[in-house]
C-alpha positions in Angstrom: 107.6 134.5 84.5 109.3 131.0 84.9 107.3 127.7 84.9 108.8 124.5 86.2 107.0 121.1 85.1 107.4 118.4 87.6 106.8 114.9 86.6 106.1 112.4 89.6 105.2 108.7 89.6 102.8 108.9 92.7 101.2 106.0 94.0 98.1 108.0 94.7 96.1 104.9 94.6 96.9 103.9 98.4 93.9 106.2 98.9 91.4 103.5 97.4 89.1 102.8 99.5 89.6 98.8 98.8 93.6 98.8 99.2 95.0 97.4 102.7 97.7 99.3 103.7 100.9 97.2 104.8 101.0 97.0 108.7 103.8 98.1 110.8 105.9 94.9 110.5 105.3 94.7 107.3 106.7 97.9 106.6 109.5 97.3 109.7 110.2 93.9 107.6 110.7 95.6 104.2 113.2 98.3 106.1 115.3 95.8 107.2 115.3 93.5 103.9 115.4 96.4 101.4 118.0 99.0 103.8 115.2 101.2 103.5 111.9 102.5 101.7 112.6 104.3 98.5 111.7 100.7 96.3 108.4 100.8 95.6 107.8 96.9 96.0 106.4 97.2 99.4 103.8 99.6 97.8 103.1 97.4 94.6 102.9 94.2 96.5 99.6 95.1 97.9 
């Protein structure tokens, strides 16, 4: 039997109960400024 570890850097913690999600523009904004959404600065801004 084979095991794979997977390591992830999740940002779990958008499911605080106390952290605003960014709103549609927001996001829409970030889109257009970043040419797309795999930074996480949209996230870490909050």
């Amino acid at each position: 039997m084979k095991f794979v570890a997977v390591y992830a850097n999740w940002a779990d913690f958008v499911f605080n109960k106390d952290y605003n999600l960014p709103t549609l523009q927001e996001v829409e904004q970030h889109i257009e400024e970043e040419e797309g959404l795999l930074k996480e600065s949209l996230v870490l801004k909050k």
